[in-house]
DRENLO-97767 format. One line per 3 residues: number of its first residue (from 1); their letters; for each residue z negated, y negated, x of C-alpha. Coordinates in Angstrom, 2 decimals, always signed. Layout:
BEGIN
NUM	a	Z:Y:X ~ ...
This chain:
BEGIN
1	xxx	-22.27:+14.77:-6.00 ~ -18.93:+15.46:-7.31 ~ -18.36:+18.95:-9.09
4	xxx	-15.18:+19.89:-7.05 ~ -14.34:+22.26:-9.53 ~ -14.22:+19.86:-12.40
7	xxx	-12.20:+17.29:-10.07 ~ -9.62:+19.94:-9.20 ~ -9.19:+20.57:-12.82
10	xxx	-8.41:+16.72:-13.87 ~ -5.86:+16.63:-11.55 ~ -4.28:+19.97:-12.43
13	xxx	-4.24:+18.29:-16.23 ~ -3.16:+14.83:-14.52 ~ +0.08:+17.03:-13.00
16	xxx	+0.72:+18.94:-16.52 ~ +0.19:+15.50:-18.54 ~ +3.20:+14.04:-16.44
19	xxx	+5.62:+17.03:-16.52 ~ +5.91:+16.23:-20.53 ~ +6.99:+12.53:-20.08
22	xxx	+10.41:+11.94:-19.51 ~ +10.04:+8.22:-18.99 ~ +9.49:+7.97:-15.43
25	xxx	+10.73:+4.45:-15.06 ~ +13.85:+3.28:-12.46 ~ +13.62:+4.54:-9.00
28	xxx	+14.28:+1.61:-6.30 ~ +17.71:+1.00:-5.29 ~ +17.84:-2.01:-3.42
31	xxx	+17.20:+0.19:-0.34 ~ +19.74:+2.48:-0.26 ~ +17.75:+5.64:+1.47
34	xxx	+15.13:+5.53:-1.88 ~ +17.36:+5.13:-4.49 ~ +18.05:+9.42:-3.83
37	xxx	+14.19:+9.92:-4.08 ~ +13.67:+12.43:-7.03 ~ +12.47:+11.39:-10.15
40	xxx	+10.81:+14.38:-10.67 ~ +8.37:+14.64:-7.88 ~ +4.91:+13.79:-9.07
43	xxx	+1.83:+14.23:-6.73 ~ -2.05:+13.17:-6.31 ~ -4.62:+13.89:-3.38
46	xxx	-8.19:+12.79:-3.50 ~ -10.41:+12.68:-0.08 ~ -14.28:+12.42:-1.28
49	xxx	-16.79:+10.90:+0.98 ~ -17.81:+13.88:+2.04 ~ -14.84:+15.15:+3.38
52	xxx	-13.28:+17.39:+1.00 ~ -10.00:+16.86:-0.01 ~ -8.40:+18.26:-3.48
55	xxx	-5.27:+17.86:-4.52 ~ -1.93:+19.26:-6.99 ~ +1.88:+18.84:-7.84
58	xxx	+3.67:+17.71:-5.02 ~ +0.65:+16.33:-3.30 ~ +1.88:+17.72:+0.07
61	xxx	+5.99:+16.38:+0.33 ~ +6.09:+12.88:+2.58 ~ +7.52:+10.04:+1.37
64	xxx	+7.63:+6.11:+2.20 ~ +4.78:+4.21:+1.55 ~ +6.68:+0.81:+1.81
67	xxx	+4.04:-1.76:+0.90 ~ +0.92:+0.64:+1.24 ~ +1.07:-0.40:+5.11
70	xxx	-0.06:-3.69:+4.64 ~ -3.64:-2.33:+3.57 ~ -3.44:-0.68:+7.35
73	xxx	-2.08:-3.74:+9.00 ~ -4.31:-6.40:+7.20 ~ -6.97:-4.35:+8.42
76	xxx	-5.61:-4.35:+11.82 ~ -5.09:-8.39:+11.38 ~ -8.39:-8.44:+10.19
79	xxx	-9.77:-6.65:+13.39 ~ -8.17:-9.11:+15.58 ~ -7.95:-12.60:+14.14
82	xxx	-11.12:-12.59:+11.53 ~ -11.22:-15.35:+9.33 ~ -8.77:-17.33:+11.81
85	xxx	-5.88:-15.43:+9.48 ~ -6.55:-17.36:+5.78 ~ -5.41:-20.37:+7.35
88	xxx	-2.03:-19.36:+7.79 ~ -2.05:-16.62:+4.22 ~ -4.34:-17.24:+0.86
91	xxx	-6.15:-14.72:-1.38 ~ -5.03:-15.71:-4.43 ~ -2.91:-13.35:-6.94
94	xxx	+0.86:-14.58:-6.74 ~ +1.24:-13.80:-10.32 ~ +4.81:-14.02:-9.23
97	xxx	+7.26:-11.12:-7.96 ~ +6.72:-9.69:-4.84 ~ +9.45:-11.04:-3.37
100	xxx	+9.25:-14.37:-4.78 ~ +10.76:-17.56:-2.85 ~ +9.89:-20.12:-5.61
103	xxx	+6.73:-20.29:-4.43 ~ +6.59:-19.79:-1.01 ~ +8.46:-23.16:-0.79
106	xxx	+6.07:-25.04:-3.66 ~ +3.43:-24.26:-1.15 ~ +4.20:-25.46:+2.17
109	xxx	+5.12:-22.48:+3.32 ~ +1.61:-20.67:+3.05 ~ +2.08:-17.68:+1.23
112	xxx	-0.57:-16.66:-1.29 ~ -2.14:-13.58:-0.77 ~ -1.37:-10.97:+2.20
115	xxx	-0.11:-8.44:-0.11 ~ +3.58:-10.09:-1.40 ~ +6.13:-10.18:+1.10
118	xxx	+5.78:-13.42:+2.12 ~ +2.32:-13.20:+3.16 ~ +2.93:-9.62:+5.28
121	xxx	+5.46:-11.09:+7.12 ~ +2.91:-13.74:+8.46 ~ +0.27:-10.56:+8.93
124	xxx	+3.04:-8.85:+10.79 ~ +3.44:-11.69:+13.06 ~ -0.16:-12.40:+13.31
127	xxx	-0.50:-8.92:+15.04 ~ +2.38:-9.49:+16.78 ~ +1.62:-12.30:+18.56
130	xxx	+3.01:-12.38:+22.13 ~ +3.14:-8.04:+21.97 ~ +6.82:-6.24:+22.11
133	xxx	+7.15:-4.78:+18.57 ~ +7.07:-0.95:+19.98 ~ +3.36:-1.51:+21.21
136	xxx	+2.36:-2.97:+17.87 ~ +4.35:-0.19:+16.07 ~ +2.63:+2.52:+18.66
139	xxx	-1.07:+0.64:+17.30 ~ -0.41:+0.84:+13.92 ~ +0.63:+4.41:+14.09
142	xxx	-2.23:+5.18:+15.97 ~ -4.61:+3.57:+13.33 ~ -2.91:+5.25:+10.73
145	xxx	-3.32:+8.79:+12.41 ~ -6.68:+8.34:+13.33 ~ -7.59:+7.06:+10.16
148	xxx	-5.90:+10.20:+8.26 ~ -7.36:+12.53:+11.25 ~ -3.55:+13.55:+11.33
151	xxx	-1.26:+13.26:+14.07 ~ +2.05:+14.12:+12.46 ~ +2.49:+10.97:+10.44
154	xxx	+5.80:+9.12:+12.35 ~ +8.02:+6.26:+10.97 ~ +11.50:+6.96:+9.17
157	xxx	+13.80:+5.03:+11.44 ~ +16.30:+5.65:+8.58 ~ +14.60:+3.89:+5.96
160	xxx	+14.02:+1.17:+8.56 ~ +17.59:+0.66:+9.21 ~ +18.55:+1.15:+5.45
163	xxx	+16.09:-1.86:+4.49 ~ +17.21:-3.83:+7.59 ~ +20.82:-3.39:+6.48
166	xxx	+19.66:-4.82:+2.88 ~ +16.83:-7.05:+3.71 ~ +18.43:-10.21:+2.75
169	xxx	+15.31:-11.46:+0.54 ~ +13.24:-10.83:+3.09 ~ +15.22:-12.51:+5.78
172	xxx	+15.03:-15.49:+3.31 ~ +11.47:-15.74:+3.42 ~ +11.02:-15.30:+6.84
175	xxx	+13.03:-18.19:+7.52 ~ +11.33:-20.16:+5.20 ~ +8.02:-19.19:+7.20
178	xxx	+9.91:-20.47:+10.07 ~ +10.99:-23.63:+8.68 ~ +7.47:-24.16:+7.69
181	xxx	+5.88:-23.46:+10.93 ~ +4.40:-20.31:+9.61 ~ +6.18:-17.97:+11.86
184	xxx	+5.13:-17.51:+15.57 ~ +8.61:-15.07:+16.33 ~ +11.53:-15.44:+15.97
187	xxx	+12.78:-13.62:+12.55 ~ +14.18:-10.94:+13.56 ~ +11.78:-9.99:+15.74
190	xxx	+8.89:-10.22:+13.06 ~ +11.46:-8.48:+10.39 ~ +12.15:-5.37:+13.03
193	xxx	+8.34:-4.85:+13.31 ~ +8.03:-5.15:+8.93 ~ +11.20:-2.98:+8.34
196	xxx	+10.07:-0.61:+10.56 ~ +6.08:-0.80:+9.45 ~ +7.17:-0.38:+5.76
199	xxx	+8.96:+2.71:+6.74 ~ +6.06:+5.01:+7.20 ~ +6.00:+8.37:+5.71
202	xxx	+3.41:+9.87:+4.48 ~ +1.89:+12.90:+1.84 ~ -0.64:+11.92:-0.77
205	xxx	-2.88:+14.47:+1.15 ~ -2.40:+12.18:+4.31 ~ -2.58:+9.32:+2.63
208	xxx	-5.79:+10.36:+0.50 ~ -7.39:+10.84:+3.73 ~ -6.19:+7.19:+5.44
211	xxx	-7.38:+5.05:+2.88 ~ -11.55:+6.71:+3.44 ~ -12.01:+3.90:+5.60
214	xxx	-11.86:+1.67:+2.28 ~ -14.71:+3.66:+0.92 ~ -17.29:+2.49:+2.11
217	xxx	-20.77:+3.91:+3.81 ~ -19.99:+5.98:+6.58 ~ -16.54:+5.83:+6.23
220	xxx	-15.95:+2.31:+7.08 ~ -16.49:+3.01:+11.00 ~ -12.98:+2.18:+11.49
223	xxx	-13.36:-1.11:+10.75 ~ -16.10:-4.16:+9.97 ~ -18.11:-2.97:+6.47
226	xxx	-17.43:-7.01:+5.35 ~ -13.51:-6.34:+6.19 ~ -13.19:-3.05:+4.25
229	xxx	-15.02:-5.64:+1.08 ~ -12.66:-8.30:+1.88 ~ -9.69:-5.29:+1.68
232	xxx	-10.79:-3.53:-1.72 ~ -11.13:-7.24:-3.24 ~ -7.71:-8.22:-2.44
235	xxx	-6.57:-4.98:-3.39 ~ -8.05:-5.23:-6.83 ~ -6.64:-8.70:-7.35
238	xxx	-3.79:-8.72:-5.78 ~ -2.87:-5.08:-4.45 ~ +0.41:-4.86:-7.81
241	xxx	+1.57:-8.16:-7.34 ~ +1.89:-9.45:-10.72 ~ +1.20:-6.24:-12.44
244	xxx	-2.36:-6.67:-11.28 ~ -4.77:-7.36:-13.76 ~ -3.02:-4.70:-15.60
247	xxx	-3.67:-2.25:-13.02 ~ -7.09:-3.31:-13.16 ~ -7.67:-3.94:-16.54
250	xxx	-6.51:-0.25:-16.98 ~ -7.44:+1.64:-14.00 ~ -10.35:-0.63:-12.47
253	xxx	-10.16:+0.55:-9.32 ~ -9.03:-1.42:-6.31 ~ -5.29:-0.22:-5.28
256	xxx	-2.27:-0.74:-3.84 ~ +1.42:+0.00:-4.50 ~ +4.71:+0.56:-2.65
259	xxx	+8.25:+0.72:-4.10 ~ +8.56:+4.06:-2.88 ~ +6.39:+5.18:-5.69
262	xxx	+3.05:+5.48:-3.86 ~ -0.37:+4.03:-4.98 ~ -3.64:+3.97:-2.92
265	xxx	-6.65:+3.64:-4.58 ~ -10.41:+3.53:-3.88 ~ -13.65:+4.44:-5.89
268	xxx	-15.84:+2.78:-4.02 ~ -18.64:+5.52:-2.21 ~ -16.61:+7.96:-3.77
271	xxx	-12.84:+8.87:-2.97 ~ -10.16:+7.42:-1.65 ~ -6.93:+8.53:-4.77
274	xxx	-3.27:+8.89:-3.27 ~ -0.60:+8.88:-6.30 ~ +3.04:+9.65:-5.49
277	xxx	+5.84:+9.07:-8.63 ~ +8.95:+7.74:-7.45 ~ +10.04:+6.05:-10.84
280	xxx	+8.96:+2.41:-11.26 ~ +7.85:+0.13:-13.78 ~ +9.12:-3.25:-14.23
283	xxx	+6.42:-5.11:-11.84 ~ +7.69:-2.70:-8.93 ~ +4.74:-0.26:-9.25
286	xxx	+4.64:+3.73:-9.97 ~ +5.04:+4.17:-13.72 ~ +3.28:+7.83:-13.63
289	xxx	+1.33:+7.35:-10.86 ~ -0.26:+4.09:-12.62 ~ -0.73:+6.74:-15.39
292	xxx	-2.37:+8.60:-13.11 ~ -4.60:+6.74:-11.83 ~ -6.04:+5.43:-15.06
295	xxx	-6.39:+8.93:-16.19 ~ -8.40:+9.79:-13.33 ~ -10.41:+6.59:-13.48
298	xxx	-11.43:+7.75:-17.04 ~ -11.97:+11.35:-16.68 ~ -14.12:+10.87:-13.92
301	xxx	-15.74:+7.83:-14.65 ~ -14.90:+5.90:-11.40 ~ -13.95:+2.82:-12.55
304	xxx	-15.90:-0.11:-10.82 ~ -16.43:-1.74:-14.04 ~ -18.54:+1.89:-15.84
């Protein structure tokens, strides 16, 4: 049983530790409606098994979990296709950029792991199928709520159209997919549905509470307990693109990361960990929050590897 008194104090210390450091890393500007996130927000929510959930800082301010969704969508793919979806996406770290297009085309088109872009665009269009993007965005949102036991969660439609106006990477590799029979839509209609998807907005407190599905036990009624494995694996290997085995070599927790500065992580049986710093590193991923997370790992003992 966790002593909620002792958790509550690590991440009081976790919030003091990162108002002294003044190297926060570069907030994202490709997308024009993050690059005025503050610097200086710093937040982190943990939902135990048992229901509690602690938190500090700015635990309870939304933000855009950009590539956090594709935990909830993979899961959704997961749901719906079963194995059916590795033949079209790998599990394999990328140990390339997120965004890469080198080797998306080296491959055939079959992107390596669902977490890069690449490979969420084909998730995205796996759970698209023959729907109308505003069902599929309706299904996700009610996952996410239901998961998070938390109806005011909504999607940004700003951020959506900022990234669609600056998506041009993206639209690359989506074409790609299409040239390499990868893609069931059309582009844009795939793109809409990830633009949109990645512009979720949530708190850490919210988003502490929709990862307990990942837990484990009880938790995992949401979805198959050999899914929410399969999840937490690819997270661990793959959930930082190629920041990765650093995440895991010094956090050891499975996790994963959005360029809006968010990080989910799971302690398996224990807590789902939401981490909010809006500065990144160079691999794309929360400088503090990655901080944060390893600090918790430690003080609590929760890596997977103790």
């Amino acid at each position: 049983m966790t002593n909620l008194t002792e958790l509550q104090r690590v991440l009081d210390g976790i919030v003091a530790a990162a108002a002294r450091i003044s190297d926060r890393g570069e907030v994202a500007d490709y997308i024009p409606e993050l690059s005025a996130a503050d610097p200086a927000m710093f937040g982190i929510a943990v939902s135990l098994a048992s229901g509690e959930v602690l938190a500090a800082g700015d635990a309870r301010t939304a933000f855009s979990i950009q590539s956090i969704s594709k935990v909830f969508t993979l899961a959704m793919a997961l749901g719906r296709l079963g194995d059916g979806l590795w033949r079209r996406v790998g599990r394999e770290p990328s140990g390339l950029a997120f965004n890469s297009i080198l080797q998306l085309e080296q491959e055939n088109g079959r992107p390596r792991n669902p977490f890069v872009n690449a490979g969420a665009i084909v998730v995205t269009d796996a759970i698209l199928a023959a729907s109308e993007p505003r069902e599929v965005l309706a299904e996700l949102l009610r996952f996410v709520r239901e998961a998070a036991e938390d109806g005011d969660i909504h999607i940004n439609k700003e951020v959506a159209r900022s990234e669609a106006g600056t998506g041009h990477r993206n639209r690359a590799l989506a074409h790609m997919l299409k040239a390499q029979g990868n893609l069931h839509n059309t582009p844009d209609r795939v793109l809409g549905t990830y633009f949109h998807q990645c512009a979720l907005e949530m708190s850490c407190v919210q988003l502490a509470r929709a990862g307990r599905f990942l837990i484990g036990g009880r938790e995992a009624a949401l979805i198959a307990p050999y899914n929410v494995r399969r999840i937490n694996a690819l997270m661990m290997t793959c959930g930082h693109y190629d920041g990765s085995g650093d995440f895991a070599y010094r956090v050891g927790l499975p996790a994963k990361s959005g360029v809006g500065g968010g990080i989910l992580a799971v302690a398996p049986r224990r807590a789902s960990i939401a981490v909010w710093s809006p500065g990144l590193n160079a691999h794309g991923n929360s400088k503090l929050g990655t901080m944060a997370a390893e600090m918790l790992a430690d003080r609590m003992g929760w890596s997977v590897f103790s």
